[in-house]
C-alpha positions in Angstrom: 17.7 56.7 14.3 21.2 58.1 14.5 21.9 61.1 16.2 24.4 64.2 15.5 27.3 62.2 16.2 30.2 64.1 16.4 33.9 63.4 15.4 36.9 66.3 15.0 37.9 66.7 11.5 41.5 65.4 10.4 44.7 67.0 11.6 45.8 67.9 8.1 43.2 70.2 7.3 44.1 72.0 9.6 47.5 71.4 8.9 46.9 72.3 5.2 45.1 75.3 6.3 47.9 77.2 8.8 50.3 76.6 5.8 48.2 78.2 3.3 48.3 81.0 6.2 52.0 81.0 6.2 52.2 81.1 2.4 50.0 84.1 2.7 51.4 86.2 5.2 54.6 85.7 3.7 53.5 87.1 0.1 51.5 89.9 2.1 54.5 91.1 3.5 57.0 91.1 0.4 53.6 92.8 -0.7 53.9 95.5 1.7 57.6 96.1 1.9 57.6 96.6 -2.1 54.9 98.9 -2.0 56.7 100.9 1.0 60.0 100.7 -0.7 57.7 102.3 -3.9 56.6 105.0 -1.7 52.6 104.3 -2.7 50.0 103.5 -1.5 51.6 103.0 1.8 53.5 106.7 1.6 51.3 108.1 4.8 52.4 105.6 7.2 55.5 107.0 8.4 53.5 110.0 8.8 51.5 108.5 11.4 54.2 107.1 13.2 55.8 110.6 13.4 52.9 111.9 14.8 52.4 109.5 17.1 56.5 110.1 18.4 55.8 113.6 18.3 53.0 113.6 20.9 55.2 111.1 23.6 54.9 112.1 27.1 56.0 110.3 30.7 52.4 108.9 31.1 51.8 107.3 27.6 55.8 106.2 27.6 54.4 104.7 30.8 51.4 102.8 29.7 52.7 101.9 26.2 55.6 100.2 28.0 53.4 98.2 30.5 51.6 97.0 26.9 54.6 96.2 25.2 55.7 94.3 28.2 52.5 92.5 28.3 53.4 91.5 24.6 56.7 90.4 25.1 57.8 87.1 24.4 58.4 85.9 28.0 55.1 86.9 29.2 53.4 85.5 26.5 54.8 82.3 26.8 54.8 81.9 30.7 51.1 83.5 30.7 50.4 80.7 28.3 51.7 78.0 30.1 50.0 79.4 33.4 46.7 79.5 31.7 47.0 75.8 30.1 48.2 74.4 33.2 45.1 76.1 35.0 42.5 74.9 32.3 43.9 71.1 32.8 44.1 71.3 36.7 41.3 73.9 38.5 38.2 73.2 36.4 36.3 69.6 38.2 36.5 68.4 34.3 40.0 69.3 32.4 39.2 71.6 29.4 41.8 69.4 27.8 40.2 71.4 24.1 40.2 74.7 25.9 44.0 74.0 26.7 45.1 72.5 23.3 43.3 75.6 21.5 44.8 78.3 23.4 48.5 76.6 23.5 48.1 75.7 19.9 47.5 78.9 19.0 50.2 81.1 20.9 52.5 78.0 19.2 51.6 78.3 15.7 51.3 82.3 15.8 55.1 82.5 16.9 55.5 79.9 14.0 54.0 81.5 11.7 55.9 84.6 12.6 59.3 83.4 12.3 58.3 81.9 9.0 57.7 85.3 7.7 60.7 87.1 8.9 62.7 84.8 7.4 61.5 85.9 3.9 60.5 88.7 4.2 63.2 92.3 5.5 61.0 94.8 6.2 62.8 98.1 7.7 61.4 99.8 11.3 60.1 103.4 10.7 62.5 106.2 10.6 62.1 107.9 14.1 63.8 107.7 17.6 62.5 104.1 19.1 62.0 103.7 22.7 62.8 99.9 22.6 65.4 97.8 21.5 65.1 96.5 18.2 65.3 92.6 17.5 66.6 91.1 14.5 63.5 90.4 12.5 61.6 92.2 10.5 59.0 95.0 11.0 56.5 92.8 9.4 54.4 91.4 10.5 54.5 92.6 14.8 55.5 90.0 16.9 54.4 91.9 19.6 51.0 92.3 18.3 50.5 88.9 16.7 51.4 87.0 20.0 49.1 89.6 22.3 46.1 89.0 20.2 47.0 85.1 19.6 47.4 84.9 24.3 44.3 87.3 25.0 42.4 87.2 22.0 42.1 83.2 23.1 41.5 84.0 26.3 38.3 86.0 25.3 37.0 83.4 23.1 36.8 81.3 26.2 35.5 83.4 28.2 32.5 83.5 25.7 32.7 79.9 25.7 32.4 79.4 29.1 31.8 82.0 31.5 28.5 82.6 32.8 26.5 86.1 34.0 27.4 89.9 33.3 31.7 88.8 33.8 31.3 87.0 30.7 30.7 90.2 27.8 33.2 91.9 30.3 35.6 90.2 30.8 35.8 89.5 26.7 35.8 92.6 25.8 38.7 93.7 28.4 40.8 90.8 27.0 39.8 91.5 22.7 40.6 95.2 23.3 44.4 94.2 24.6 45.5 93.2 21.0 44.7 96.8 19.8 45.7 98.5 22.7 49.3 96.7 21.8 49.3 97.7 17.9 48.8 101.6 19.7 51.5 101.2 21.5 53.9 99.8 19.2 53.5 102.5 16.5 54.1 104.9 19.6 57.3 103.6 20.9 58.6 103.6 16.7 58.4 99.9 16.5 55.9 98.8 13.9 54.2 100.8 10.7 50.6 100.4 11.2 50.5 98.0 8.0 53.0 95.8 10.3 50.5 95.6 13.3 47.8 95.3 10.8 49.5 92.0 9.8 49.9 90.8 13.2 46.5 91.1 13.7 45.6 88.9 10.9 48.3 86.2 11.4 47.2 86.0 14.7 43.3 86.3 13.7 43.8 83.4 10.9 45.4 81.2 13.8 42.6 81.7 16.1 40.0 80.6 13.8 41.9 77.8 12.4 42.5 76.2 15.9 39.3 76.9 17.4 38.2 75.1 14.1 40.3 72.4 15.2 39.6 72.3 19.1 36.8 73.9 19.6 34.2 72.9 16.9 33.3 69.0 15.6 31.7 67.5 12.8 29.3 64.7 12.4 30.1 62.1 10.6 27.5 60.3 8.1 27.2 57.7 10.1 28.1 55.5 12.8 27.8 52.3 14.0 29.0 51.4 17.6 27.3 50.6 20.0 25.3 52.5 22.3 24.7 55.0 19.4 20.6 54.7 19.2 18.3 57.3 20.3 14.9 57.8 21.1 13.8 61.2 19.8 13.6 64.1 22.4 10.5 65.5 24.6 8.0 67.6 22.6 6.4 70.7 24.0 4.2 70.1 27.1 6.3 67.7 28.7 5.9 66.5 32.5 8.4 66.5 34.8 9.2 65.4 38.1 12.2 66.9 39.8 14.5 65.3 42.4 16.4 68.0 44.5 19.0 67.5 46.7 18.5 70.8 49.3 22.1 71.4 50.3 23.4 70.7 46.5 20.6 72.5 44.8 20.1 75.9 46.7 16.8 77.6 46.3 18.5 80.5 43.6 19.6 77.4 41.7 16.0 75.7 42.2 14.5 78.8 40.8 16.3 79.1 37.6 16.3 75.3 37.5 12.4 75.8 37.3 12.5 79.1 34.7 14.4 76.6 32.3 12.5 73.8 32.4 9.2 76.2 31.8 11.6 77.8 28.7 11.8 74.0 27.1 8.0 73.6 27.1 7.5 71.7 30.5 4.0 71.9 31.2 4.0 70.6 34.5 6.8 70.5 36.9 6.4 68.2 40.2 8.8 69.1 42.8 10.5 66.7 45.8 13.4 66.9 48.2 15.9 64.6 49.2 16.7 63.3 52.6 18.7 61.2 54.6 15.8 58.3 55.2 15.1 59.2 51.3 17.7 60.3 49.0 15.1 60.1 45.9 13.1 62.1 47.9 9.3 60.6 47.3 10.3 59.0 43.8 10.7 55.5 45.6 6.7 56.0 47.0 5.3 56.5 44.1 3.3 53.2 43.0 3.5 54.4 39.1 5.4 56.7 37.2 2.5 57.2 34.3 2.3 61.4 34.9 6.0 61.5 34.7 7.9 61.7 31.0 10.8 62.9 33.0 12.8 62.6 36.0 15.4 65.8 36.2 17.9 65.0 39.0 19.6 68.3 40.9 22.2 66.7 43.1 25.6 64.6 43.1 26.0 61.0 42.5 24.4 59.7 45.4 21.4 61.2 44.3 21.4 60.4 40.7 22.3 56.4 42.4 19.3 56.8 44.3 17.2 57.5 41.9 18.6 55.2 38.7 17.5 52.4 41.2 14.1 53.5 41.0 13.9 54.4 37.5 16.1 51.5 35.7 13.7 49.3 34.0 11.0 51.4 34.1 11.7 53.1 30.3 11.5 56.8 32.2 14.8 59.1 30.9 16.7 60.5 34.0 18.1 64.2 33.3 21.2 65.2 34.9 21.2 68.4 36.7 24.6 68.2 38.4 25.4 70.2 41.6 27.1 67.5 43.6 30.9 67.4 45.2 32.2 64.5 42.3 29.7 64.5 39.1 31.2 62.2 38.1 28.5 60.3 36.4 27.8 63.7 34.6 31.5 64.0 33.5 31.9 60.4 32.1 28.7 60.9 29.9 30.1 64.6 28.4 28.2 67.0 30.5 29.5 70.1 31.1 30.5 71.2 34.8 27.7 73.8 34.9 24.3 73.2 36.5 22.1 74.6 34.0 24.1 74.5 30.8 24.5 70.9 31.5 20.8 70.2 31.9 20.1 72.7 29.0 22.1 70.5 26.6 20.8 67.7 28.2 16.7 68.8 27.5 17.9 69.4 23.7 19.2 65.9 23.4 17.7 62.1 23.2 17.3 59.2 25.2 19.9 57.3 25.7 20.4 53.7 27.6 23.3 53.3 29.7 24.7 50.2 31.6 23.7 50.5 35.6 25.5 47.8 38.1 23.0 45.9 40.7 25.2 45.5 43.8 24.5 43.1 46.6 26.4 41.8 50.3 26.5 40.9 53.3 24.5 43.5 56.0 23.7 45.1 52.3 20.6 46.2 50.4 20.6 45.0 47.2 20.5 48.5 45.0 21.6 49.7 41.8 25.0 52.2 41.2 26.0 54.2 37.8 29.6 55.2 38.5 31.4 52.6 40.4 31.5 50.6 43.9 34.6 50.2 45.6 36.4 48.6 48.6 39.6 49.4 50.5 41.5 52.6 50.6 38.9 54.5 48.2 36.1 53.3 50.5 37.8 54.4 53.4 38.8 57.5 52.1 35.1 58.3 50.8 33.9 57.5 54.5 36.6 60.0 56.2 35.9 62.8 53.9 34.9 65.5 56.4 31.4 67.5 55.0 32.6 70.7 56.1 36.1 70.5 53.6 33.5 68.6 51.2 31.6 71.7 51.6 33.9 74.2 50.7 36.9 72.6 48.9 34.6 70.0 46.5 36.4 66.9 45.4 39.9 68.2 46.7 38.5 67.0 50.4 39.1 63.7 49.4 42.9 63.7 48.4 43.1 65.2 52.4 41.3 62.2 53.4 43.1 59.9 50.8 46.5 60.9 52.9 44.9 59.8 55.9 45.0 56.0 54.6 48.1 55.4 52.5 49.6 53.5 55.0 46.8 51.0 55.5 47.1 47.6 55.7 46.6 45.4 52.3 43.5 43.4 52.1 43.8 39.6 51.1 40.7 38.9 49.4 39.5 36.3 46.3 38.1 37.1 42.9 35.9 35.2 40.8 35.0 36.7 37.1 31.8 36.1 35.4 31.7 32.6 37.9 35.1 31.3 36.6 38.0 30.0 38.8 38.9 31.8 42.1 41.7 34.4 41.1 43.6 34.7 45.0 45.1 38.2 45.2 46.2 41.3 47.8 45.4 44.7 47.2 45.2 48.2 48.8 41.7 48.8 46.6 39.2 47.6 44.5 37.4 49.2 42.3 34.5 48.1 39.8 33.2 50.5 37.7 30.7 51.4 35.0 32.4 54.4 34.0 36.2 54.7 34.2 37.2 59.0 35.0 37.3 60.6 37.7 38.3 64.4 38.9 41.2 66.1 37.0 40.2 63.6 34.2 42.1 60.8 35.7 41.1 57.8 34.0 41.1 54.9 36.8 39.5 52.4 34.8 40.5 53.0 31.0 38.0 50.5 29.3 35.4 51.2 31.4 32.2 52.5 29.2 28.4 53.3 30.4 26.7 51.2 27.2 29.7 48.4 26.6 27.2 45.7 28.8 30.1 44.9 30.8 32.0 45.7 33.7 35.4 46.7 34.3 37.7 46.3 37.6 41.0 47.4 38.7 42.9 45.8 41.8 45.4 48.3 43.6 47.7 47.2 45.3 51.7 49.3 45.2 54.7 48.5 47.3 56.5 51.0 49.7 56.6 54.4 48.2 58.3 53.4 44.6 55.2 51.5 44.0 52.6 54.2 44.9 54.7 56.7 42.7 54.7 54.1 39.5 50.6 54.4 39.8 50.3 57.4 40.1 52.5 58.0 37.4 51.0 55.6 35.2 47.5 57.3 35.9 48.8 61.1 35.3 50.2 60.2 32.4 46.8 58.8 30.9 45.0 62.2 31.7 47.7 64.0 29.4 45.9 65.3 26.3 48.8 64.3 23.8 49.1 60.9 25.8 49.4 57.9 23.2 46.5 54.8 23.3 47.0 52.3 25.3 45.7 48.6 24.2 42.6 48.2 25.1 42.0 47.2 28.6 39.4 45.0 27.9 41.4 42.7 25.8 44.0 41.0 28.4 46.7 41.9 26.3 48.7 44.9 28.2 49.1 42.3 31.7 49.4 44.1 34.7 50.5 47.8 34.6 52.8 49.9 36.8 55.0 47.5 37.5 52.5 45.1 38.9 50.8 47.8 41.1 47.4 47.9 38.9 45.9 44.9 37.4 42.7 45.1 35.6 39.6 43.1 34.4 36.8 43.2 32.3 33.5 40.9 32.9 29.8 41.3 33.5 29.7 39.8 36.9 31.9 40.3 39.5 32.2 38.2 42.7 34.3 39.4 46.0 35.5 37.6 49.2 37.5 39.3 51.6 39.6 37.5 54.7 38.4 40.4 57.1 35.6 43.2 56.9 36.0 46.0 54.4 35.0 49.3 54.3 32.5 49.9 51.2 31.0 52.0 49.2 29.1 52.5 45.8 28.8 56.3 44.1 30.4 57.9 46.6 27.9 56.9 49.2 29.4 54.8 52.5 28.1 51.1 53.4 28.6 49.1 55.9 32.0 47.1 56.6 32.0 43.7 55.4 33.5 41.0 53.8 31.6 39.9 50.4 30.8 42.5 47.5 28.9 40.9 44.5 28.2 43.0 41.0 26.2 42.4 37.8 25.8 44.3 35.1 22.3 45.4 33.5 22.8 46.1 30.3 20.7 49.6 28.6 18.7 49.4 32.1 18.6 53.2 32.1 17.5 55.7 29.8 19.7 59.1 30.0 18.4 62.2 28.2 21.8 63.3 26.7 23.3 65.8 24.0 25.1 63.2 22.3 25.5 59.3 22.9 27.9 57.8 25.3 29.7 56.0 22.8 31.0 59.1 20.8 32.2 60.9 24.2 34.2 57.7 25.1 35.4 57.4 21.2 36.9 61.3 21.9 38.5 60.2 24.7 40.0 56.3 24.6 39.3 53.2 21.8 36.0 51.8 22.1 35.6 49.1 24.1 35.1 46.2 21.7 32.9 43.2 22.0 30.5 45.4 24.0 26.7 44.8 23.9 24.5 47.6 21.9 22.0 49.4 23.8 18.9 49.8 21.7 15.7 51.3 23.7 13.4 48.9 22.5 11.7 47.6 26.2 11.6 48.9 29.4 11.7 45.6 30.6 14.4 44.8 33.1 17.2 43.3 31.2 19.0 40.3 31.8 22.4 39.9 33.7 24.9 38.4 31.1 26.7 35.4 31.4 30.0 35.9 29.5 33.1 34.6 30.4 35.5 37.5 31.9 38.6 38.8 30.7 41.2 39.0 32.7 45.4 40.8 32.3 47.3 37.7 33.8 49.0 38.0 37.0 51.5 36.4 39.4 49.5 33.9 41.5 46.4 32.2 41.4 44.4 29.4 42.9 
């Protein structure tokens, strides 16, 4: 079957749409300004300005200039910027939509705006102002226009993502600024009330066509990539067994995690904590999984590794309940940051199978990993993290520890692909990942995709402090929302990147040798020191319960990967490793 897919609809709609607005506001006002020139029907508004100037006192001159400064073009603008800046940077995930609706609005309402005032000459009322005037017409206010388009934003995504009693607050402190403003204007002899009436609607018209734009998605009729098949949802009276993590998932959290799974019809709920001798808790002990249709996860990534070891193969769905440090298995497949509104979308979704990585080594376990496995500086930086800063800064501990190891020595190490020639190369870091982005949306590993059947890797390795700032630039710039595509990093045609400091590859095995013992780890989770590292893919070995496929949150964010196998949930049969040959982006030296 194919599921509600879901694709933005094309720029020039929208497009079309805020012109149409501009045409329109621009024939209301000549509208307006004749019918004021005629003296009807608009003859009582200068009577309510003048009685609004005749009741001025110190404490409303006050207060209506605190609005009016609230309104003003420079706060508007660097309140906007503040607030985009904050949406791209604080939350774990960017709200790169959140960011391009609210700056897209307070943009195309001041467009909008000066469009108008260039056709239409509308005269200020006829009474003492208490501001200076700017050149531009009375209508429509700027003032009011550019308040509602700022804070009138700002509430809708406050509905759209706040949580608890703050929400309905805090939206209703920021929708009753635009008014407050259009009060405040007719006082101070600024604005007719028709004027502020049209600011409200430009402003109003701009919000709903760029939340249309941003905020909102269509499905298309239909759609063929990979990794788009489903397996229809959970009916009523569904069994469950949950995985908790006890210092992730608190017991308030436990409890509501409990009061929604009841809500979705779970008839049976089966309850087990994690530890450090078992980090699936007792999902590894049980010798069948036949009174289980689902296994709802409540921790970070090293749980939700833990427990896709167990599970992959077996043709039991895994939900995510993420309340970990990273997520980032969570944020790669289109979950939202919250706990329960993650797993509530998640329990009104399908099944979906997603690529898992079997890693072995020397002094190593052989076990299974989702997100990625690394060696070198990330290893050691995910080992050094301290728990108390992981504790109460989240994923910001590691950038403390990442300082800590910039100056390590490279590692000389050898690379086979998919068991093809010995590639000889040096790095600071290897990477090898199922999924590609991680905190702040940095996108580490740009092809990388959880149903593409293959594996992608990226070497590290920058020289003195030029080369460190050419990654690092390279991979902020990718996490910019108005960035432009990059060839796909599958392909081998881009060759190394940042001047040589990144090189990537794609293949579904991955072979490592190192001249000394590394540190390692897979998930976030430490391993031992040593000196091999080998990966395989396992293509669709896991079944995900998810709102939407992982192929249509990769397609919003990068080109799909091409060549990548399909992940139909036909078996729960352990699938085979593939054999491919690997890709590669050519490099300087090889053996």
């Amino acid at each position: 079957m194919t599921t509600d897919e879901r694709t933005p609809a094309p720029w020039w709609r929208h497009g079309t749409l805020l012109v149409g607005q501009a045409v329109a506001m621009v024939l209301l006002g000549l509208l307006v300004t004749y019918a004021a020139a005629d003296g009807r029907p608009l003859a009582a508004e200068d009577g309510i300005v003048r009685a609004l100037a005749a009741h001025r006192g110190p404490l409303a001159d006050t207060v209506t200039a605190w609005l009016s400064t609230a309104a003003s073009t420079e706060m508007v603008i660097g309140l906007a910027l503040l607030c985009v800046v904050a949406l791209l940077v604080a939350p774990r995930v960017p709200l790169r939509a959140e960011a391009l609706f609210l700056g897209a609005s307070v943009a195309a309402q001041s467009a909008v705006f000066l469009l108008v005032t260039a056709f239409v000459e509308r005269p200020r009322p006829d009474v003492e102002r208490l501001d200076g005037a700017p050149p531009t017409s009375s209508f429509p206010s700027g003032h009011v226009g550019a308040s509602a388009a700022l804070y009138g934003g700002l509430a809708v995504l406050a509905l759209r993502r706040l949580r608890g009693p703050w929400r309905l607050i805090a939206a209703t402190l920021l929708f009753l600024v635009p008014p407050a403003v259009a009060l405040s204007r007719m006082y101070r002899g600024m604005h007719h009330p028709s004027d502020v009436v049209g600011g409200l609607l430009n402003a109003t018209s701009t919000l709903l066509v760029m939340g249309s734009a941003f905020l909102t998605e269509r499905a298309p009729a239909s759609d063929t990539r990979p990794g788009t098949r489903a397996v229809p949802g959970l009916t009523t009276g569904f069994r469950a067994l949950v995985v908790r993590h006890p210092l992730s998932c608190p017991d308030d959290l436990a409890g509501q995690i409990r009061t929604l799974l009841d809500r979705h019809g779970c008839a049976e709920q089966q309850w087990t904590s994690t530890s450090a001798e078992r980090p699936c808790g007792e999902l590894a002990g049980r010798t069948g999984l036949d009174g289980v249709d689902l296994v709802v996860v409540c921790g970070g990534d090293g749980t939700v590794q833990a427990c896709a070891d167990v599970l992959s193969g077996t043709g039991v769905p895994l939900a995510l309940a993420p309340c970990g440090t990273g997520n980032l298995l969570a944020r790669n497949l289109g979950l939202p940051t919250d706990t329960l509104t993650a797993l509530e979308e998640a329990l009104e979704g399908a099944d979906f199978g997603i690529d898992v990585g079997r890693l072995t080594g020397d002094g190593l376990t052989p076990a299974r990993f989702t997100v990625m496995v690394g060696a070198g500086f990330d290893a050691a930086m995910v080992r050094d993290a301290s728990p108390a800063l992981k504790a109460r800064l989240g994923w910001p501990a590691y950038a403390l520890s990442a300082a800590r190891h910039l100056g390590d020595p490279r590692m000389r190490l050898t690379l086979r692909l998919d068991g093809g020639r010995p590639l000889r190369r040096s790095a600071r870091m290897v990477a090898i990942g199922n999924v590609g982005t991680l905190q702040g949306g940095l996108e580490l590993l740009p092809g990388a995709r959880p149903d593409s059947g293959r594996l992608e890797v990226v070497l590290l390795d920058p020289h003195g402090p030029a080369g460190w700032l050419s990654a690092l630039t390279h991979l902020a710039a990718r996490a910019l929302p108005w960035r432009t595509t990059d060839p796909d990093p599958a392909s081998g045609d881009a060759g190394p990147v940042a001047g040589g400091a990144l090189e990537y590859f794609t293949a579904s095995r991955v072979d490592l040798r190192f001249d000394r013992p590394q540190a390692r780890e897979a998930d976030g989770e430490v391993l031992s020191d040593g000196t091999r590292l080998s990966v395989a893919v396992e293509p669709s070995a896991l079944r995900v319960r998810l709102p939407r496929s992982p192929a249509s949150v990769v397609a919003d964010a990068v080109p799909a990967v091409t060549g990548g196998a399909p992940s139909p949930l036909t078996s729960p049969s352990l699938p085979t490793v593939g054999k491919a040959e690997g890709s590669r982006r050519p490099s300087a030296v090889e053996t």
